[in-house]
N, C-alpha and C positions, 0 to 999 in steps of 0.2 A: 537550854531550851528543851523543855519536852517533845518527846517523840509521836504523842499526838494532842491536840487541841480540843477541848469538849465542842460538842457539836449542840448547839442550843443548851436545850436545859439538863441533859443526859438521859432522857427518860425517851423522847418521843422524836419522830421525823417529820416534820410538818410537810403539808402537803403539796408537790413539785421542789422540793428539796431531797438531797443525798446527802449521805454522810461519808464524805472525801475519803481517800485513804490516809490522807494524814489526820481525820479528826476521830473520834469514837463516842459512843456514849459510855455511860455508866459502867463499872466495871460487870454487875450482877447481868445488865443486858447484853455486855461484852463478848462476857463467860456463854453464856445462853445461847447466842446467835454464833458463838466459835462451835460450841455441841454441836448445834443444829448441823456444821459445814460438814463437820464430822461425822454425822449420820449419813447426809447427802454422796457424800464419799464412798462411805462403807460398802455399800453393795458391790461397785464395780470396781475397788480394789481388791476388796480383799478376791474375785471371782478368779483374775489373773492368774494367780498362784494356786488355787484349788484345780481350775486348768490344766496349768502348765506341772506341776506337782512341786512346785518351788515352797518352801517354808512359809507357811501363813504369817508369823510373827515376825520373820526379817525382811518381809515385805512392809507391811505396816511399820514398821520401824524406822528403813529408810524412806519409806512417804513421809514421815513425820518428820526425819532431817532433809530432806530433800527439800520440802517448804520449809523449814525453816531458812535452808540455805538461799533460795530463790528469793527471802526475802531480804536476806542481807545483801545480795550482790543485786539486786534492783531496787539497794537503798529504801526498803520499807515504803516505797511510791509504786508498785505492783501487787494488786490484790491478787491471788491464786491458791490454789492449790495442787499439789503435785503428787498425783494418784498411778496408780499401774496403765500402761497404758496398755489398748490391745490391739496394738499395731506388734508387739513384739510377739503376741499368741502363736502364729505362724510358724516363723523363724524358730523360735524355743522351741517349740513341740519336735520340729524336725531336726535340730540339730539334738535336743537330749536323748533321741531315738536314735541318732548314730552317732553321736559322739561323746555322749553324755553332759553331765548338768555344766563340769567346769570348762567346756568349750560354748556351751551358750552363753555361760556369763563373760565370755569373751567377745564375743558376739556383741552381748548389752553394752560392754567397756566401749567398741570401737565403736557404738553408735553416739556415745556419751560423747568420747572426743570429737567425734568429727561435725556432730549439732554444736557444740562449743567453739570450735573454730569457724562455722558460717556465720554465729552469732560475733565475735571478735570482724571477722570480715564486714558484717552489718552496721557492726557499730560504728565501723570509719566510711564506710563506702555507701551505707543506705541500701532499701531492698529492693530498688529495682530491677535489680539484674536475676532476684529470686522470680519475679513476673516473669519475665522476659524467658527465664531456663522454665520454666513451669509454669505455663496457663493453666485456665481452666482447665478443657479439653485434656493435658496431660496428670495433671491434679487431682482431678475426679476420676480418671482409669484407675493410678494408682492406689487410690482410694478405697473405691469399689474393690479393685482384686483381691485385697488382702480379706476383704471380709469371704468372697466370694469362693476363694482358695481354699477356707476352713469348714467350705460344709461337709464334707465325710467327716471331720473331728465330730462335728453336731451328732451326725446318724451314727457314729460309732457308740456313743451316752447314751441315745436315744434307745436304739434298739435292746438295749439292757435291759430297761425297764421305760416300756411304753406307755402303760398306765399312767404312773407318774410325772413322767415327762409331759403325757398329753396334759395332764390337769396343769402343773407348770405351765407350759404354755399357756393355755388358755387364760389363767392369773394373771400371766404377764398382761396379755392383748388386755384383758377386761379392765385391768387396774390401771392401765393408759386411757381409757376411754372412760370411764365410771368418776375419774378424781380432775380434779383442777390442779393447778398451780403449784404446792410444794411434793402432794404427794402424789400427783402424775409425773411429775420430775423421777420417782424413785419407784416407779410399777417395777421395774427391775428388779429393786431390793427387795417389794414386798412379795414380787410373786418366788423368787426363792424362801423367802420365810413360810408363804404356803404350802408349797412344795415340799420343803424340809417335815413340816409338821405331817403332809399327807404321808413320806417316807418311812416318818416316826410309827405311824399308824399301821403303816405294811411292814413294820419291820425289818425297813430297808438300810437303816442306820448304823454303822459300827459303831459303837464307845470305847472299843481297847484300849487307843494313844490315846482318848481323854482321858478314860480312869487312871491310866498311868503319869500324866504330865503333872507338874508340879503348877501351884497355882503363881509363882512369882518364879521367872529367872530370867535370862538373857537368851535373845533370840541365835537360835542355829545357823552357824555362820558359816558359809562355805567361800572356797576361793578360785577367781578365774584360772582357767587354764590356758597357756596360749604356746605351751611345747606339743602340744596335741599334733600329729602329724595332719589329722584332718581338721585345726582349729582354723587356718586360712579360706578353705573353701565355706566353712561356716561366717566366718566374719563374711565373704562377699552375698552369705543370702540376707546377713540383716540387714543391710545398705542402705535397700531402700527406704525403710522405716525413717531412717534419717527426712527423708521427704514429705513423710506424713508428720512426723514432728515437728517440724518447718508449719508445716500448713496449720496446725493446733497452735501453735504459739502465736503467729501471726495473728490469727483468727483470732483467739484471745483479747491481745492487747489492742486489737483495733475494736472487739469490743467492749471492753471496759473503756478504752476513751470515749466509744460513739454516748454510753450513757455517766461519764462523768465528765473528763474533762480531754478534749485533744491531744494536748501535751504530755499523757501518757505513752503517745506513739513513740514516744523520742527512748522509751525504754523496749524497745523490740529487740536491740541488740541484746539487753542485760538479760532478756526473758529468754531469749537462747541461749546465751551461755551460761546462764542460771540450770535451766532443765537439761544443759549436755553434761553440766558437773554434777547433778543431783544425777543422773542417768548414770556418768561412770563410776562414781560411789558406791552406790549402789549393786552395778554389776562387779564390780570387786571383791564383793562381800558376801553374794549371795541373792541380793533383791532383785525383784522387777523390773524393768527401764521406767521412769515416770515419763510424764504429761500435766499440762493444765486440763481440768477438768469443768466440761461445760453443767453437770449438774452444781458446781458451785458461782457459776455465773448466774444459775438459774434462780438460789437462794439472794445471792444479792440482787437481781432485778425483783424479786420478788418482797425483801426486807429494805432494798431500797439504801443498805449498808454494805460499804466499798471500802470500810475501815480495813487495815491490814494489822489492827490489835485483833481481830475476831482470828487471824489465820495464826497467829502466835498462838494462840488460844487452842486453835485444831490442832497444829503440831505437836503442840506438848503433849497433846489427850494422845493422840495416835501414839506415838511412845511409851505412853506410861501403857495402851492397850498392849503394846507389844512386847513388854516386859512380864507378860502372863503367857507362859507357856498351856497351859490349859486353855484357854480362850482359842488359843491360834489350833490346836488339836481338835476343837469343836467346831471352829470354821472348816477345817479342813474334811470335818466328816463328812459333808456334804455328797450325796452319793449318787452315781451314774446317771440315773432316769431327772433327777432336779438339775444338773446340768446339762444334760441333752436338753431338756425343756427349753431352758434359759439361753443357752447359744444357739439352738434354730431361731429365735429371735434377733439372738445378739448379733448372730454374723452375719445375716439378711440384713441388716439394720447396718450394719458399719457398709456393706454394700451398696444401700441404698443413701446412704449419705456422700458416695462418689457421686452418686448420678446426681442427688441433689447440686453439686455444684455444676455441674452440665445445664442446670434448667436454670437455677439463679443466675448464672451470667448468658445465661442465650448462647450456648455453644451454637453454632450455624454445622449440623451438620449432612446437611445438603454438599457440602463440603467432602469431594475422597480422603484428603488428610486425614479429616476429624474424623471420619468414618473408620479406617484401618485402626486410627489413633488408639480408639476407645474398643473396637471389636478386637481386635488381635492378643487384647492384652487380658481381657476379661479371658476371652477362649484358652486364651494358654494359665491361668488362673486356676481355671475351675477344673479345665483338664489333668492337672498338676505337671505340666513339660518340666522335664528336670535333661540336664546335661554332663554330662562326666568325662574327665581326662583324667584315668589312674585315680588317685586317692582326692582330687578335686574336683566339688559337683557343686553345681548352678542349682539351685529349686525355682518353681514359677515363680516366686515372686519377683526373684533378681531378674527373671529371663523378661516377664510380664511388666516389668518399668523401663528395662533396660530399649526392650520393643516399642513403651509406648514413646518416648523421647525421642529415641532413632526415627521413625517414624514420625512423628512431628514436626522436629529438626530438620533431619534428611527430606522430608517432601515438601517440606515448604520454600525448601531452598530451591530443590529442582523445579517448583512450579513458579519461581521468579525467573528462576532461571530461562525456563520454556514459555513464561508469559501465562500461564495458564490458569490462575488464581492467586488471589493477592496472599498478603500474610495476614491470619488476624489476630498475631501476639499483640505484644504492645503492654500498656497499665492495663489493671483488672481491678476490680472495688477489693477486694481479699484472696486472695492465696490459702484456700481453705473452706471449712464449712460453716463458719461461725460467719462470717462476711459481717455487714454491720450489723446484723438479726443477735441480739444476746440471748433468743429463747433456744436457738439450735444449738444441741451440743455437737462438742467435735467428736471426732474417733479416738479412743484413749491410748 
């Protein structure tokens, strides 16, 4: 039995019809629409590692087998793709700053297993009980904080060169607003390509490592640390990321069912322990933690193709991108003032997508809970509270989820207790940003 079934005549998608993940068209429209995922991709993977200063090409590498992996253990019945995510932005930054590169990728390992094991739990037990530990109101805190946590990273870029950044930004906003459909999906990618070009013009660009990288070879592969005497209190800041990972995945697959078929929910389990193995992989070796990525949900609402031949397709390209060391030294040249531009966007923007889940499900917060819930955790966020005992230290973000659960948990409990206000856990429509809306992307 072939692995996917022609969808009509191979050419076209007739109209109020999809093309399933089990069917495809044509291999030439296959190929095309798998490029396309690949483009939509490109911006906000490859930005991670230029960030974080992780190896451009071993990022893009293991994105490439990362989806590939995620499609075999969700049985080729899960369209995705599995890009850098930048919920790890955070965490890396602070732990390569004191403990260096091979305790963050320990960091990324323990976030792999332990999203793998919620997914294993899901798959037998179902996700209610993910609702019920994580509403809204705690969902969207931790959400928000993590974007919110990184704006001095922003104005540290920024101030290098302001000229540049300012015009960057300003690309960004304009090309959200000026484009429709595929290429408002990717104002990101393009306003760094303007940016880049504006750099090029100020001679803000290094070519060194490019003039030196060879055009073909194997990506630079580093390896986790976890003898690190400070690689434990690193492993407790990335934690919460696990959380946001949760909520992306969920998000995901509820929406590719809402616009194909139902029955894909029944793979929420495999979607987890797909991106915690493609995560510890990855941190193993050197790469980014992945995510599903909502600019490729945007391509498929938009192409209306849900085939998971178009994501083999991305895979492979990502790969074959990443076995060009010169390519990944030209990504990475990208230089201070273009990414200040691009993450005072970026991290406002993953910010502003916690609170969107607050207003999509109606958080009530007239509510004291919800009130401390979501204040407390921002504040200590953006403040940066960090905690130390000897050689192990908390950063906000651990402190900043850790607050907002307690605080949810803990006062909901005493105000049954006391009679004082009901609880309003319970089902939620999604766990996430994506909820049934396939146009919003999640946090990466």
């Amino acid at each position: 039995m072939p692995l996917w079934t022609l969808h009509g005549n191979g050419r076209t998608v007739e109209p109020g019809q999809v093309v399933k993940p089990d069917e495809r068209l044509n291999w030439p429209a296959t190929v095309a629409i798998g490029a396309q995922h690949v483009v939509a991709m490109f911006g906000a993977t490859f930005l991670v590692p230029v960030i974080t200063g992780f190896p451009v090409s071993t990022t893009l590498f293991f994105s490439g087998i990362g989806t590939l992996l995620f499609l075999l253990v969700t049985r080729n019945k899960l369209p995705s793709y599995l890009g850098s995510s930048f919920a790890f932005i955070a965490p890396v930054t602070a732990a390569t700053a004191s403990q260096g590169m091979g305790s963050a990728l320990a960091g990324i390992v323990a976030v792999g297993v332990l999203l793998a094991a919620v997914g294993f739990v899901v798959q037998f037990a179902g996700i209610g009980w993910i609702d019920k530990l994580m509403p809204p109101v705690v969902a969207g805190a931790i959400v928000a904080l993590i974007g919110f946590n990184l704006a001095p990273v922003a104005w540290d870029n920024f101030e290098q060169q302001p000229v540049t950044a300012s015009i960057t930004l300003v690309a960004v906003i304009l090309f959200s607003v000026l484009f429709r459909g595929f290429l408002g999906r990717i104002s990101i990618f393009l306003g760094v390509i303007l940016g880049y070009v504006v750099a090029l013009l100020f001679g803000e660009v290094d070519f060194t490592a490019a003039d030196k990288a060879s055009w073909f070879g194997l990506p630079e592969f580093h390896v986790a640390d976890f003898a690190s005497p400070g690689t434990w209190s690193v492993i407790a800041m990335f934690l919460p990321v696990v959380l946001v990972l949760i909520a992306e995945n969920v998000g995901h697959v509820r929406g590719v069912a809402t616009m194909t078929d139902a029955s894909v929910n029944q793979h929420t389990g495999r979607a987890l322990i797909a991106d915690g193995a493609a995560t510890t992989l990855a941190g193993f070796f050197g790469g980014s933690g992945t995510t599903t990525y909502g600019e490729n949900i945007g391509v498929m609402a938009a192409t209306r193709v849900y085939s998971t031949a178009a994501y083999w397709v991305a895979g492979v390209v990502a790969i074959l991108l990443a076995l060009s060391p010169k390519i990944g030294a030209i990504i990475a040249s990208v230089p201070p003032g273009v990414l200040g531009g691009v993450t005072t966007a970026l991290y406002g923007l993953i910010g502003i997508i916690g609170i969107k889940i607050w207003v999509d499900n109606r958080v009530d917060f007239s509510r004291p809970v919800n009130q401390y819930t979501g204040a407390v955790a921002l504040v200590i966020a953006i403040a940066g509270f960090t905690m130390q005992w000897g050689d192990f230290e908390l950063g906000a973000i651990v402190i900043g989820a850790a607050a907002a659960l307690l605080i949810y948990h803990l006062g909901n409990a005493i105000a049954r207790w006391r009679k004082t206000g009901a609880d309003d856990g319970g089902p939620i429509p999604a766990v996430g940003p994506l909820g049934g809306d396939p146009e919003n992307a999640p946090v990466r």
